[in-house]
C-alpha positions, 0 to 999 in steps of 0.5 A: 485067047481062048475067049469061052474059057475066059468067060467061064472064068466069071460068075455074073452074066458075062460075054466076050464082045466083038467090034470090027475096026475100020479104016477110017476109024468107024465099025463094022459088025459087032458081035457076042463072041462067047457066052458063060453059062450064066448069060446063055442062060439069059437068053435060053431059060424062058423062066429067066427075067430077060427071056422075053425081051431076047429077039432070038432064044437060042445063043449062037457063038460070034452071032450079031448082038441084034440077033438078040436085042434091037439095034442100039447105038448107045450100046455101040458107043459104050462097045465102041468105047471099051474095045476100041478106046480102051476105056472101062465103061460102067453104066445103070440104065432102065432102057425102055425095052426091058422090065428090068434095070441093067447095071453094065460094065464093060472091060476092054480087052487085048487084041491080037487083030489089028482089024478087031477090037474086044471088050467083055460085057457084065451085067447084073438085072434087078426089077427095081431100081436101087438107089445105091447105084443110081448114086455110084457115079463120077464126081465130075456127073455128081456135081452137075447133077447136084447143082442142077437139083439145088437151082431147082429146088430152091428157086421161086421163078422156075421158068427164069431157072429151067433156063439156067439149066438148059443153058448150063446143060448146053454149056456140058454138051458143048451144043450149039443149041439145047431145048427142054420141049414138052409134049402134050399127047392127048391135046397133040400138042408141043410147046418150048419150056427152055431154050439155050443158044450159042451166040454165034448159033446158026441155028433158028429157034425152037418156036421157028419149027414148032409148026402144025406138023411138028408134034407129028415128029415129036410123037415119031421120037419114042419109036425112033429111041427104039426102046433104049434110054436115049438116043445119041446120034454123033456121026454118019453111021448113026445118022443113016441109022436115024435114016432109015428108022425116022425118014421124015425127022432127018430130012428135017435135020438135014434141012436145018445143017445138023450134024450131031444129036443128043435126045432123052425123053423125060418120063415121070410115072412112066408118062413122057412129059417131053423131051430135052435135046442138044444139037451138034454137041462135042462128040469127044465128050459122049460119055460124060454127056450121056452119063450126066443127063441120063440122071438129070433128065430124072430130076428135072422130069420130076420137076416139071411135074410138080410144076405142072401139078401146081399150075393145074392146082392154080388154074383149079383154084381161080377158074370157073371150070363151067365158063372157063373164065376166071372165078370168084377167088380169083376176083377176090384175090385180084381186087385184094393185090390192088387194095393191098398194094402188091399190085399198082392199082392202074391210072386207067380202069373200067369196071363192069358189071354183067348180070345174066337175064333170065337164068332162074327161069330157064333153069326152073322150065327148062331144068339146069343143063340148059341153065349151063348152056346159057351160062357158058354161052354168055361167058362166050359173048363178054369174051368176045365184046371185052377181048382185052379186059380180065373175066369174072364170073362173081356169083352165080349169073353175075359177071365183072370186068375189069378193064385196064388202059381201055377208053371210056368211050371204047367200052361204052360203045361196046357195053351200049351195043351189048345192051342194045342186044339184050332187048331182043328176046332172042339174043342173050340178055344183060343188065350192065353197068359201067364205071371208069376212072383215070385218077387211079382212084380206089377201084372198090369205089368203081366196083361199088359205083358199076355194081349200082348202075347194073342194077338200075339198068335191070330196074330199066330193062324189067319194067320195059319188059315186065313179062321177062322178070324172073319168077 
């Protein structure tokens, strides 16, 4: 076959694609074996969208494809597919790499070499994305992705349903394990949201790994993708390629006896949020597993980030953000839960109340920055006296505990050792007062019975030490 005349037969940017056939059935070098004239035009006119990312801006007839872009092993599956197993492949991606969105189809072709494989390759490049085409897809795909979008839209507990999707994703790939990790790039920092196994897995759990280095790898995987939209590593010869661009990594995956893996970062407004990945998954299956979530991981990104906009929201609204512990709101709700009965009210409680000495005259002599730094610092002793008790800061130098199935006698030591302390003029200064119950009674009680007994303790305290009442 005369394979330029052929090309020059298409309108779209189109080549012809070769791919060596090995006996054991792998590929050798895959190579784009003609050009028409729109798809030279791709790589040679500096004016066009794609020029900028061709590695080499001269095409050369049967030269290798990573003359012109990085190597790409989802790009060889999809050639691998087409040529060697006959299948027509049509995929919609925004790789990385590029500022464009490709809109692929791959034809297999006839061969008269038993050795060599041939497939032509059709693309269309758009700067946005069109929606049209991220719906033209299988209705095997359509249907997972549809199921996937109706669980998290509609669900009140979305961590009890991203286990559902992680698990229903696993269940697609036919992995043994799958893990939605997220990642935070400015704390450094990675942490599991969901998490699916086989029962008879032999692999540990994600928490098993994530140890102090483990975001070091989980930074590595952005380069490791390589500027395309995943990575898909399903035999020896991607994981040689795995080898040599992310060493560490698959020492690791070694380690842990992994064969096969499925990796998509999941990116809203252009921030990677974290990553779903699936182990040792069903490689006969790549196609419809790479299909499927490279849509999904779409929408459970977007989901992710609501989720997290809505915690930041949560902590915003109940936080203290000088002190970091929580907030008048948050006291107001809590003690609202227990009078109203949404929240059991405990058979053992304590209630504290904690007013900070001395604050009006450390901010009128020594101005309110400091004023700020005693406030943040007496947060820091009661988190440190009352590790287990609930933190409020209820007003502007008063703070309230409370204290759930904790002894009377535990936290009277602690608020007698606390007092004790605020009697040196060097030590952070409180007036306290306590009240416990085991009856379950009305905590307002309580509140109101603590509230009286801080008080008369700062009657004590100022005229023990008259000098120090503030002005």
């Amino acid at each position: 076959m005369d394979f330029q005349e052929y090309v020059d037969r298409f309108e779209p940017m189109t080549c012809i694609i070769s791919i060596e056939k090995l006996k054991d059935g792998g590929y050798g070098d895959i190579r784009i074996v003609a050009g028409n004239k729109a798809y030279v035009q791709s790589i040679e006119d500096p004016h066009h969208v794609s020029a900028s990312s061709m590695l080499d801006n001269k095409f050369i007839p049967n030269s290798l494809y990573e003359k012109y872009i990085p190597k790409d092993l989802n790009f060889e599956d999809s050639v691998y597919n087409a040529a060697v197993r006959k299948k027509i492949m049509h995929t919609y991606i925004h790789p990385e790499r590029y500022d464009f969105w490709i809109n692929m189809v791959m034809m297999p072709l006839a061969s008269d070499d038993p050795n060599m494989g041939y497939c032509s390759y059709s693309q269309e490049l758009t700067i946005t994305s069109d929606a049209d085409m991220m719906a033209n897809t299988s209705a095997e795909t359509a249907s997972a992705v549809i199921k996937t979008c109706i669980k998290l839209r509609s669900t009140e507990n979305f961590p009890k349903t991203i286990n559902e999707v992680i698990a229903d994703i696993r269940e697609l790939c036919g992995a043994d394990q799958c893990c939605i990790l997220l990642a935070d790039f400015k704390e450094r920092t990675c942490s599991v949201l969901a998490e699916a196994y086989l029962d008879n897995t032999r692999a540990k759990h994600m928490d098993y790994y994530i140890n102090e280095g483990f975001f070091e790898i989980v930074e590595s995987w952005s380069d490791t993708i390589a500027g395309s939209s995943c990575l898909i590593v399903q035999s020896e010869k991607d994981m040689q390629v795995l080898k040599e661009r992310n060493p560490v990594w698959h020492v690791s995956l070694i380690e842990a006896d992994i064969k096969s893996v499925v990796l998509f970062p999941l990116k809203h407004n252009n921030e990677i949020l974290g990553y779903i990945w699936a182990v040792d998954f069903d490689t006969s299956q790549t196609s419809k597993i790479k299909d499927t979530l490279e849509i999904t991981s779409y929408f459970i990104a977007s989901e992710i980030a609501n989720y997290q906009l809505l915690n930041k929201l949560e902590i915003l609204s109940s936080v203290d953000l000088l002190t970091g512990i929580y907030n008048r709101n948050a006291m107001n709700n809590r003690i609202f839960r227990f009078t109203s009965g949404k929240d059991p009210v405990p058979e053992r409680f304590g209630i504290i109340f904690a007013d900070l000495n001395g604050l009006k005259q450390k901010n009128d002599e020594e101005g309110h920055v400091e004023g700020d730094k005693l406030l943040k610092a007496a947060a820091a002793v009661l988190k440190e006296t009352f590790p287990e008790c609930e933190i409020y800061r209820a007003g502007g130098d008063e703070f309230m505990l409370i204290a759930i199935d904790v002894s009377e006698d535990s936290l009277s030591r602690r608020v007698e050792k606390l007092r004790k302390a605020s009697e040196d003029p060097k030590n952070i200064s409180f007036a306290l007062g306590l009240d416990c119950d085991e009856n379950g009674k009305d905590i307002r009680i309580a509140m109101r019975t603590a509230d009286e007994r801080m008080y008369e303790d700062k009657k004590r305290y100022y005229g023990k030490y008259p000098e120090r009442k503030r002005r």
